[in-house]
N, C-alpha and C positions, 0 to 999 in steps of 0.2 A: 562417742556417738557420731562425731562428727566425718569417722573414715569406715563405721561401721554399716553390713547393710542390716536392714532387719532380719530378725529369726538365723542369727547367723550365730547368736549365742549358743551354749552348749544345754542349756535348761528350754530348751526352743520348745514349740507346739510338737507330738508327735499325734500320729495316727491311729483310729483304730477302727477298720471296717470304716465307709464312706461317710458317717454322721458324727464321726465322735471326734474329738481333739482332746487331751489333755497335757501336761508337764510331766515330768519325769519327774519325782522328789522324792525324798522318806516322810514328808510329811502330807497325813492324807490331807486329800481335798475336801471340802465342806459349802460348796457352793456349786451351783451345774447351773450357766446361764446359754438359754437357748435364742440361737440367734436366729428365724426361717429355719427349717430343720436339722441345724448342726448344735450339737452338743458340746459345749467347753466344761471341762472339769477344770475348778480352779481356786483357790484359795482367797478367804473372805476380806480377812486382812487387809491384805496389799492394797486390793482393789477400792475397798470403801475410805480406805482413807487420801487415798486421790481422787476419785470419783463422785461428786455431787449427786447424778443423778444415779447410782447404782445405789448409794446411804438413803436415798428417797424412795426406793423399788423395795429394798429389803424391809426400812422398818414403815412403810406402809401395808407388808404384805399381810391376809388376810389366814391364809392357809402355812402349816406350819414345814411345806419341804422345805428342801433346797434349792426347789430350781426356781427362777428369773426369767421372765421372757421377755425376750427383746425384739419387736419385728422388724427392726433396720436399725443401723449404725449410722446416721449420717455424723458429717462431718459434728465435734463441736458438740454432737448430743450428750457423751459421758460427763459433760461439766467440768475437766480435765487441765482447770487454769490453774494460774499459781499460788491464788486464794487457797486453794485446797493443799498444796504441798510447793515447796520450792521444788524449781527443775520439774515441773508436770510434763505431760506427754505434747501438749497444745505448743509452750515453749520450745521444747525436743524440736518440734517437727517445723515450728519457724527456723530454729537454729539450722536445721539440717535445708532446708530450703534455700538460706539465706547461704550457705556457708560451703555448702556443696553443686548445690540443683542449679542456681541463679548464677554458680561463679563459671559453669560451665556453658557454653555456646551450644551444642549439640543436645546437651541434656534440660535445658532450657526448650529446646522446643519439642522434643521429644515430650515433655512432662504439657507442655500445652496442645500438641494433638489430642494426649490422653484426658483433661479436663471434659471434653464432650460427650466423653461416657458419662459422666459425674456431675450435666447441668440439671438444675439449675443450681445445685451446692456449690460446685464451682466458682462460679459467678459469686453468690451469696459471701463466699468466702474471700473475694478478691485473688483465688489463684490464678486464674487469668487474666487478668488483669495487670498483676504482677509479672506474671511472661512475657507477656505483651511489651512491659515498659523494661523490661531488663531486655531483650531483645529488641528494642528497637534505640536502646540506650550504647549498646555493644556494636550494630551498626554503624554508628556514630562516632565510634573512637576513632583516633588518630592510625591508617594505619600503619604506619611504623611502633603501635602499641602492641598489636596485634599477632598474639602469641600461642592461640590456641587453633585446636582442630577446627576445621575447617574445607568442604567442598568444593573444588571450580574444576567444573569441566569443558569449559567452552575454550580458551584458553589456555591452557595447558602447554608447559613447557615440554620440552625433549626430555630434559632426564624426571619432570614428574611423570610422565605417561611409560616409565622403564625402558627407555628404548635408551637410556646409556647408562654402558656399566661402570660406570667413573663415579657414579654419582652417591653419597655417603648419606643422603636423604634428608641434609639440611639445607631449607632453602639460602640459597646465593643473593637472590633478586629480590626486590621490593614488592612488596605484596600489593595487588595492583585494589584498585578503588571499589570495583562491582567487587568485593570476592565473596560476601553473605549472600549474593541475590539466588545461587540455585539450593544453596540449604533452604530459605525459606519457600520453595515451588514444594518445597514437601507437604506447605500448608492448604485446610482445604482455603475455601474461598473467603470464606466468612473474615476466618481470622485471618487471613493473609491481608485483607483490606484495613482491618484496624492495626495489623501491626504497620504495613505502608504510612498509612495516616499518622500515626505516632512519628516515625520516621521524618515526616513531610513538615509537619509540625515543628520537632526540633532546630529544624532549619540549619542544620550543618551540612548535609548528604547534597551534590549539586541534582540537578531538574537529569543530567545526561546520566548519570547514574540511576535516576530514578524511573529512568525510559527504556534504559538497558533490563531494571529488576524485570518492569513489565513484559518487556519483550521476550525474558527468560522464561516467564511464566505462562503465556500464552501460549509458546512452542513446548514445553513440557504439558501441558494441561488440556490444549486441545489440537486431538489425532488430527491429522491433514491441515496443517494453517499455514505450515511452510509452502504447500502448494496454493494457498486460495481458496481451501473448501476445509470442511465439514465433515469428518466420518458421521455414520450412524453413532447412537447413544444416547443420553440420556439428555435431551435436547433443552430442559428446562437448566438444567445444570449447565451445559455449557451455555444458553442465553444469558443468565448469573454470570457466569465468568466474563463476557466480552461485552457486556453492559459494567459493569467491576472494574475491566482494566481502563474502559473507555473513560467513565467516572474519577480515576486517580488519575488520569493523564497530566501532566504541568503544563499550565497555560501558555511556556514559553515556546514558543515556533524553534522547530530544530532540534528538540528533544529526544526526539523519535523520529527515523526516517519517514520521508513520503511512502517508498514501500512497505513499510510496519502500517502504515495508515490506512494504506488500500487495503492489505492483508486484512485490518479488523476490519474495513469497512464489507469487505464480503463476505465475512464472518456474522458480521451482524445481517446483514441480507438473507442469509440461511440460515439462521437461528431468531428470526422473524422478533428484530430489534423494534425500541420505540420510535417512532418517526422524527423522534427530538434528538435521541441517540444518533441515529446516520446523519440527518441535517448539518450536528456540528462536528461529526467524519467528516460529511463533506466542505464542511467550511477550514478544519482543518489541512486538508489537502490542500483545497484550491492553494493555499498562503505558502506551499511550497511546495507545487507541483512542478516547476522546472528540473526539481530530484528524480520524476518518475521513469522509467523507462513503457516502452511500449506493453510489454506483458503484465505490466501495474497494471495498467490499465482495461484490461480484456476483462470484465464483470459479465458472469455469466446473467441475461437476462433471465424471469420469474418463468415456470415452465407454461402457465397459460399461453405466455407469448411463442409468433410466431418465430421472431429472430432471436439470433444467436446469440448476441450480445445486450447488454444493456447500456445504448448509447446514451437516452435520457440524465441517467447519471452523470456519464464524461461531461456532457453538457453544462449540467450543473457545477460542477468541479472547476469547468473554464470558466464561468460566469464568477464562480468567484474569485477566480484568479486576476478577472480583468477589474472585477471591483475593487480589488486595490489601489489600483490608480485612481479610479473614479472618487472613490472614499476621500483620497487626497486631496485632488482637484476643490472637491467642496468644504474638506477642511481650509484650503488658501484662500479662497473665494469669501469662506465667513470671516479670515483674518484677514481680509483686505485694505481696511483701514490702516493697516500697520505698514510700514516704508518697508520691513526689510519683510521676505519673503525668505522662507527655509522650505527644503526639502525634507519631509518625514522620512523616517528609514523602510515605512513601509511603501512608498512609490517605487513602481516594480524599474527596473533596468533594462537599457536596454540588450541586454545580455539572455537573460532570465527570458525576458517576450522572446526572444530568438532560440531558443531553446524548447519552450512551450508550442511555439509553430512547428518547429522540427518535428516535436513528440506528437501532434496531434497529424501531421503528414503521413507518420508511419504508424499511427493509429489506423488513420481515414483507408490505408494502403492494408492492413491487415483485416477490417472488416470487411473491409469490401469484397472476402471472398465468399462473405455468407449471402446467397441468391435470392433470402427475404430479407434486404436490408434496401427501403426505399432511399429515392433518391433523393428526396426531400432530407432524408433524415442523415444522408452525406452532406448535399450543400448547405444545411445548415450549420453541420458542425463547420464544418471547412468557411462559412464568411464570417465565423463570432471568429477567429484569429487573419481573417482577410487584411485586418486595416496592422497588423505587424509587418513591418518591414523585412524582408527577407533577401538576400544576395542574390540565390538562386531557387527555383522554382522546381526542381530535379525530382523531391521528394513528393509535391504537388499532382507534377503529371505519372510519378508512376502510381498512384493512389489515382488519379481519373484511371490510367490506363488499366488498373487491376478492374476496376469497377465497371469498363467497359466490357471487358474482356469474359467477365463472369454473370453479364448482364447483357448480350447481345440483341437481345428483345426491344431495348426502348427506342420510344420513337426519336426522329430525327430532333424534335422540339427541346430535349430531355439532352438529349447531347451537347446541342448549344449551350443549354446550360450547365451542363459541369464543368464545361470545358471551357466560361466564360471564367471561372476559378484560377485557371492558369495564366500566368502573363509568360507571351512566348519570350519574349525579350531577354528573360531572366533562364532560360536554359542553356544548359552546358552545351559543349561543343558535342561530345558524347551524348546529350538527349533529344539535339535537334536530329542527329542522325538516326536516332531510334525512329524519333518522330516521323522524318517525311519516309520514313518506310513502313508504318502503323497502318496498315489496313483498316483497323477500327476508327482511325482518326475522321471527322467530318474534312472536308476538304477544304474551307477554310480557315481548319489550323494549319494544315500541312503549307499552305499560301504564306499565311503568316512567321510561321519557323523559318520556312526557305527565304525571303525578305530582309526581316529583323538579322538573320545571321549574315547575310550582304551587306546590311549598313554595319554593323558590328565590323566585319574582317575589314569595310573603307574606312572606320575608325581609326584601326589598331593600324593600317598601313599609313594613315596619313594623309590618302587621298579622298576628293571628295565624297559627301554623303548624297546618295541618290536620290532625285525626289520620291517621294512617296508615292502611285498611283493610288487616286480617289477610292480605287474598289478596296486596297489597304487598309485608306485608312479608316473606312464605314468598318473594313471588319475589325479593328483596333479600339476607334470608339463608339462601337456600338450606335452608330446612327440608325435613323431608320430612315426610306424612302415613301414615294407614294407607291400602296401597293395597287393601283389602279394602272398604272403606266406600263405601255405593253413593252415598252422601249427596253425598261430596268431590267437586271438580274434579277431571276427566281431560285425558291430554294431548289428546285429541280438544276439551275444552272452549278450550282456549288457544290450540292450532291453527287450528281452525275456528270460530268464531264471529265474526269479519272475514273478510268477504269482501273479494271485489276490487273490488264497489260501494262496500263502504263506505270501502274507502281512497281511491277514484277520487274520493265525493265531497268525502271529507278535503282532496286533495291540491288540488283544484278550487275549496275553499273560501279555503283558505292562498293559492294563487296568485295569485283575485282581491285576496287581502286586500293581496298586497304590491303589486299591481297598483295599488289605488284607494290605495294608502301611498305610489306612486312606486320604482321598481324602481333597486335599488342604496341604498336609502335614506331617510330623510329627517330631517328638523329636529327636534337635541338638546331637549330638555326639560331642565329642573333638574338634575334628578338624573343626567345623563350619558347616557341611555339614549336611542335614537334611538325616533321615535312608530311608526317600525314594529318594533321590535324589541316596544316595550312592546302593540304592537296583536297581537303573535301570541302574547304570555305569555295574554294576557286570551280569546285564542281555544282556545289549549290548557287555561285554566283550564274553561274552558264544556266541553271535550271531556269533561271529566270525570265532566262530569254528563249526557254523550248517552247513546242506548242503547245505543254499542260497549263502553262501559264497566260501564254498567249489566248487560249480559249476565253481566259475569265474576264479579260477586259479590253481586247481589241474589239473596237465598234462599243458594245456594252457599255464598258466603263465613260470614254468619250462623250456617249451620249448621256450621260448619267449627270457629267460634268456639264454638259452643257444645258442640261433641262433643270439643273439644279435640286434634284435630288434623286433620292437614291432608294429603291426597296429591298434592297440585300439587310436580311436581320442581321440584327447583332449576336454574339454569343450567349446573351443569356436570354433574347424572348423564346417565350415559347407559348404554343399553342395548341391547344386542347384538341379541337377539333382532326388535327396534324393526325394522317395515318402514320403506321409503325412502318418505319425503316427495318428494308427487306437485307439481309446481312448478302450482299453482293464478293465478299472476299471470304475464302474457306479458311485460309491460313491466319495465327494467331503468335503473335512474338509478346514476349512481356520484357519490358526493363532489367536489364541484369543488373 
């Protein structure tokens, strides 16, 4: 029984015309039991004396044929235990379960797809049950045990995939730790969750395995996830699945990439998840978003909406990213009583913050080229990572400069403030130079670039630091003046006193200069610095003393200083009333 399959004997069921079955014998039959409309011809014998409930049909029967009607067979119904006869059918068919079905991996799950035809006897019967836990008990083995058939195709070596003819088809290599997780993507949802769970339970399988299963399952089960989206389909179905995987996730951080995270989290956004579901997406993200990359990031927003994206979310992503610290903080604050003070492993690094600035720079730099995206809804993202410390500022302003660029429209007020986001200080030698050649630039960044990179190169030479002029430094810290004093500078003076000559012949000056320097470069000096870098410090230093410069504070400034204050805004007021700045330069350069 145990190598044989059914109906495989030679006295097997044969056919006659589509209702009839009987045996082949010399001895006639004397019973016809009718199951739905198929006829068995069969002998009395055999049958009733292992059969409980057929010894109850016949000698109850009323009428004196032969035939028995039966209108289902379920499981367990014929009475078929061992009470009735040693080695019964009920027996038979544990043995064969136990001894063939359960000992194999494939046919193991094979036999629990097929249970779903068969609920709720199934069930009733514990054959599912039973798969379940042999399947998720075989997961679990050692695998250096691990000796049976078996699917991976993610992985896959050279001579499994036949592309070497060397290869004699035994494996060489150690069968690596995930290798069950794409046989069971063959399950539907249901059971693929209870077999997990079992799995999870046992507690041998680690969390990275168990993030891999899921992650296998998700890109097999639902069309377009590897991109971020959603095919059409049966959308109740896939809502089940990515509430499902979301639900088996392991609690530990790292599991599962931040980009697997996003993935489900747009997933659930399109498959119109519970609002409890995305919350702890996104709370999972946030705890290791330093992982993501920029196109993690890009969540299509809801189509009521006018913009492109869904920045509201990133938002929330970084709020919880920053609450980590914060969390900290007041965990040490309530242990204060105690002399020694620890660091939890969840206070973020300063590495990790430095990395999250980056990501959300070249975030702010990619949205910015959708033309509804308010500006409110730039400098907000961009000041919830303001107070991170960052080296250079590079990523910053080319994220202001896209945003101007593809929003030439706003008013003068509006500019101030995005651009009050940028510390010029903090730009390369290469961004100052983009800078004071920015036609979209307001004119007192270009002031401040040109400035900040003169005391910079009197640093790095050794000689002294310049003073600052007063007009500097209002635009630096944002001081304000009296706006009554006809003495002060107006924004009319900061706006308009560059023209587009005189930037054309800025930029015309700087061009030749890297021209006659040799473009892309040229030959270190001593100190590290290439002779073109050092040749455009020493042209920006001269800038200082032309008369783009000389307009903003000879007399002005002076008098500014000496009435003791000053009405040149800062870079971030702004003002409502302020009409829209009329785009005075045609031409347009963006950060390479």
């Amino acid at each position: 029984m145990k190598f044989m399959k059914l109906g495989s004997k030679p006295d097997s069921f044969q056919t006659e015309g589509n209702n009839v079955r009987y045996v082949a014998s010399e001895l006639a039959t004397d019973i016809i039991l009718i199951v739905g409309d198929v006829k068995f011809y069969l002998h009395k014998f055999p049958l009733l004396s292992r059969s409980g409930r057929l010894q109850k049909l016949v000698t109850t029967k009323e009428d004196m044929t032969d035939e028995v009607h039966i209108s289902d067979i379920p499981a367990e119904y014929l009475e078929m235990h061992e009470t009735m006869e040693r080695g019964n059918l009920i027996y038979k068919i544990d043995v064969f379960l136990t001894s063939s079905i359960f000992r194999s991996w494939k046919d193991s799950i094979i036999v629990l797809q097929t249970t779903k035809f068969l609920l709720p006897l199934s069930e009733e019967l514990k054959v599912v049950s039973d798969c379940i836990d042999c399947i998720a008990t075989k997961a679990c083995i050692d695998v250096s045990k691990v000796d049976w058939s078996y699917t991976y195709n993610r992985k896959k070596l050279p001579e499994e995939n036949g592309n070497d003819p060397n290869w004699n088809g035994v494996r060489n290599r150690p069968v690596p730790k995930d290798w069950w997780v794409e046989d069971l993507c063959e399950l539907e949802i249901g059971l693929y969750k209870r077999v997990l769970v079992n799995i999870k339970n046992i507690g041998i399988v680690s969390n990275d395995v168990i993030g891999e299963a899921l992650k296998a399952y998700a890109y097999r089960r639902l069309p377009g996830f590897s991109k971020g989206m959603i095919q059409s389909g049966d959308k109740a179905k896939y809502q089940s699945i990515v509430n499902t995987i979301a639900w088996l996730l392991p609690a530990d951080k790292g599991c599962v990439s931040c980009s697997f995270l996003l993935k489900l989290l747009k997933a659930s956004i399109l498959v119109n998840s519970g609002e409890m579901d995305k919350v702890e997406l996104v709370r999972r993200i946030g705890q290791q978003l330093e992982e993501a990359s920029v196109n993690d990031l890009l969540i299509r927003a809801p189509e009521e909406e006018t913009t492109m994206f869904d920045v509201s979310t990133v938002q929330k992503i970084v709020q919880e990213f920053l609450m980590q610290d914060k969390s900290a903080e007041i965990e040490l604050l309530e242990e204060s009583h105690e002399l020694q003070e620890t660091r939890r492993p969840g206070i973020l690094s300063e590495a990790s913050k430095l990395m999250v600035a980056k990501l959300i720079d070249g975030y702010l730099a990619e949205i910015s080229k959708d033309p509804n995206l308010t500006l409110s809804k730039f400098v907000d993202l961009a000041e919830m990572v303001s107070n991170i410390s960052r080296p250079a500022h590079d990523g910053l302003y080319r994220a202001i400069d896209m945003y101007l660029k593809e929003h030439p429209g706003i008013s003068k007020s509006e500019k101030k403030r995005i651009c009050k986001l940028m510390d010029c200080k903090k730009l390369s030698v290469d961004a100052c130079m983009h800078a004071v050649q920015n036609e979209r630039l307001p004119l007192r960044v270009v002031v401040q670039v040109l400035y900040f990179e003169q005391v910079r190169a009197a640093a790095s030479s050794g000689s002294s630091t310049p003073d600052i002029p007063k007009g500097i430094k209002d635009l630096n810290s944002g001081s304000h003046g009296s706006s009554r004093s006809a003495t002060t500078n107006t924004e009319e003076d900061w706006d308009g006193v560059a023209t587009a000559e005189d930037l054309k012949a800025l930029k015309g000056e700087l061009a030749a200069l890297r021209l006659a320097n040799g473009v892309g470069g040229g030959e270190r000096n001593g100190d590290g610095k290439s002779n073109v870098d050092k040749a455009a410090i020493n042209k920006m230093k001269g800038l200082l003393k032309s008369k783009i410069l000389t307009k903003l504070w000879s007399g002005k400034g002076g008098q500014g200083d000496n009435s003791g204050s000053d009405s040149s805004d800062s870079l971030g007021s702004a003002n409502p009333e302020e009409a829209k700045s009329t785009p005075s330069r045609n031409r347009r350069h963006s950060v390479s």
